[in-house]
VOBA-1610 file (N, C-alpha, C; in pm, whole numbers, padded with zeros to 5 digits, always signed):
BEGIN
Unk-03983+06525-00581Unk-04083+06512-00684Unk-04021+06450-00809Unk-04094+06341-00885Unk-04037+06255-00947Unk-04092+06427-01116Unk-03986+06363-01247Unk-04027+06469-01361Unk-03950+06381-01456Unk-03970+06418-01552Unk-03966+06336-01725Unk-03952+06452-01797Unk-03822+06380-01889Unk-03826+06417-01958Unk-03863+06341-02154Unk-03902+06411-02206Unk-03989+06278-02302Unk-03994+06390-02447Unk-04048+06248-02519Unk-04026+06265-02665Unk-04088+06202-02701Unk-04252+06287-02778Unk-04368+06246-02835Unk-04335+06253-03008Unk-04408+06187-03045Unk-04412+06140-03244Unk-04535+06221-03258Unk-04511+06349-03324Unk-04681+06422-03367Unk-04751+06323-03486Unk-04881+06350-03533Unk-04943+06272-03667Unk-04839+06314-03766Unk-04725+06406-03781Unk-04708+06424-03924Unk-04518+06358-03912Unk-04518+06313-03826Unk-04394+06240-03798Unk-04284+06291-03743Unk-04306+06441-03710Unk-04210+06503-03661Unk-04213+06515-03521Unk-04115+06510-03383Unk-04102+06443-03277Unk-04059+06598-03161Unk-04119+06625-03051Unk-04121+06723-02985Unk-04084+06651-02863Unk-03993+06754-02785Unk-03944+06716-02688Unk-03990+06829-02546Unk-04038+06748-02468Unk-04053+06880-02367Unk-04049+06765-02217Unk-04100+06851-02092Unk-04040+06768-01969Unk-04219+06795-01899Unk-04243+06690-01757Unk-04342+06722-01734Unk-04316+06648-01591Unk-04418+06681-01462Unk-04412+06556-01334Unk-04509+06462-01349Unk-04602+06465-01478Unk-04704+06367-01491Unk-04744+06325-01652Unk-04642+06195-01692Unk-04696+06189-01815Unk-04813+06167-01886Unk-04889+06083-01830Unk-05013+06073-01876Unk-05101+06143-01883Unk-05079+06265-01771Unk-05191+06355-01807Unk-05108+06487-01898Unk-04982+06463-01935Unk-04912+06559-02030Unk-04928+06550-02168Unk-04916+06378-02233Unk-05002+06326-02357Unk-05127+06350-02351Unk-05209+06340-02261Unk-05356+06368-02283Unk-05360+06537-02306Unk-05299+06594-02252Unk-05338+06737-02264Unk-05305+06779-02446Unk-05171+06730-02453Unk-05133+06734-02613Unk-05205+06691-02675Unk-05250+06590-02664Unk-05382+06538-02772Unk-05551+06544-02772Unk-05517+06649-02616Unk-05664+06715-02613Unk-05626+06878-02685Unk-05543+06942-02693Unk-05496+07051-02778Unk-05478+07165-02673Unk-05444+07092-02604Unk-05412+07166-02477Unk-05237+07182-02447Unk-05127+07105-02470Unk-05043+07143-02494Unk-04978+07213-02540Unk-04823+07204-02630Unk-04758+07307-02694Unk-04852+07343-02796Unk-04785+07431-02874Unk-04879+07529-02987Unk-04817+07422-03080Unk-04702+07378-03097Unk-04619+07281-03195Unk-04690+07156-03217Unk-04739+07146-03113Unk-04854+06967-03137Unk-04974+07002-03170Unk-05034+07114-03116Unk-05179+07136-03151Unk-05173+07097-03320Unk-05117+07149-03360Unk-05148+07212-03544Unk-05113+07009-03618Unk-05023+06914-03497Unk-04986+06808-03548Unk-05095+06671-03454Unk-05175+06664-03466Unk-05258+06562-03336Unk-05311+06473-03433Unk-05296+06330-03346Unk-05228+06327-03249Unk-05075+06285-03200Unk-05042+06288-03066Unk-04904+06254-03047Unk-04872+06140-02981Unk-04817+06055-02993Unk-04770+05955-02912Unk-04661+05946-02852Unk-04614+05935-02739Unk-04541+05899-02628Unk-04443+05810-02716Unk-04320+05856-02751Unk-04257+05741-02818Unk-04101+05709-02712Unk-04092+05813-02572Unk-03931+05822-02505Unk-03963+05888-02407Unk-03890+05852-02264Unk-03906+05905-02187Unk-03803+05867-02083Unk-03738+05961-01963Unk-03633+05926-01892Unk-03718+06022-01737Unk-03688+05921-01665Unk-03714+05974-01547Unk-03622+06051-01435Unk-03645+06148-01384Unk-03573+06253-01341Unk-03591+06233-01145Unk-03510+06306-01034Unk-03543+06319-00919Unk-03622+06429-00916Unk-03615+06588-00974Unk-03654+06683-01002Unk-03668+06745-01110Unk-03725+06834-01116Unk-03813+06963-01198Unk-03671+07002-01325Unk-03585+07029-01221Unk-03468+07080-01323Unk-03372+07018-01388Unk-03378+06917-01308Unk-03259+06803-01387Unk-03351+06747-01537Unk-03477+06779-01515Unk-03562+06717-01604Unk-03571+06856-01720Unk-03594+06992-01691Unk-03554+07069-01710Unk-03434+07072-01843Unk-03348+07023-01781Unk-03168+07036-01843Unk-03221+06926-01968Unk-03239+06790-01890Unk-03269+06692-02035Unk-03328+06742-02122Unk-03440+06786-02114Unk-03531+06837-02244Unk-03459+06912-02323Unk-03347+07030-02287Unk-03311+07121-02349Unk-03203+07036-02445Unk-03159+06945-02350Unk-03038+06856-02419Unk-03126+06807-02528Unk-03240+06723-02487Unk-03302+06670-02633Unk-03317+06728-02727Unk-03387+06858-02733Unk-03425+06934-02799Unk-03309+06999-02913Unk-03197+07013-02841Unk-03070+07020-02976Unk-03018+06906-03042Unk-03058+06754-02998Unk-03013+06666-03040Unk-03057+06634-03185Unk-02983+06635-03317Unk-03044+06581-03413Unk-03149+06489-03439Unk-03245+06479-03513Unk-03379+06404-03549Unk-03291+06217-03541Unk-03175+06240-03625Unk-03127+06137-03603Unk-03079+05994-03446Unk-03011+06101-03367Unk-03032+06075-03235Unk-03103+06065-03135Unk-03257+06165-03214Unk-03359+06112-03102Unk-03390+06002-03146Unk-03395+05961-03296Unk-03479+05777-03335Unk-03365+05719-03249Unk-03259+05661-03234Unk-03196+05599-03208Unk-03233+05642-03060Unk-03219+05695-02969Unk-03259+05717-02830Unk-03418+05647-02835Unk-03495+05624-02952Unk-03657+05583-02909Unk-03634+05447-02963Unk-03544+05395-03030Unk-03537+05242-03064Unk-03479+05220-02954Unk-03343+05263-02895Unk-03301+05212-02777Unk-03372+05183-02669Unk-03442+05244-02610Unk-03552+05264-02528Unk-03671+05181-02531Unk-03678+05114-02671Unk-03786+05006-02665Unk-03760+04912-02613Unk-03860+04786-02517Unk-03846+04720-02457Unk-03872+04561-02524
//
């Protein structure tokens, strides 16, 4: 099973990291207010990073890795990442 791990931009500019096996319907849920409690209160969010995983847990591990990474290193991980 394919999983992501990713890094959405809320409306107030601050950037949440979490993992999912289906992104599009994981942004839609966040910006239907159906996601974290952390995006609800910030909508909406945009999809600004994302890395694709073989499984649940390896995808799992990334998020947690993102999630301690300074604000600084995630911009630079979402400029890098642009195409």
């Amino acid at each position: 099973m394919t999983a992501y791990a990713y890094i959405v931009e809320c409306a107030d500019g601050t950037l949440y990291s979490g993992w999912t096996n289906d992104l599009e319907k994981r942004v839609a849920a966040h910006n239907a207010g159906q996601g974290a409690k952390y995006t609800r209160a910030r909508l909406p969010v945009k999809l600004r990073y994302y890395e694709e995983f073989g499984d649940k847990n390896e995808a799992m591990r990334r998020e947690c890795a993102l999630k301690r990474l300074p604000r600084a290193a995630k911009l630079e991980l979402i400029e890098r990442g642009k195409k």
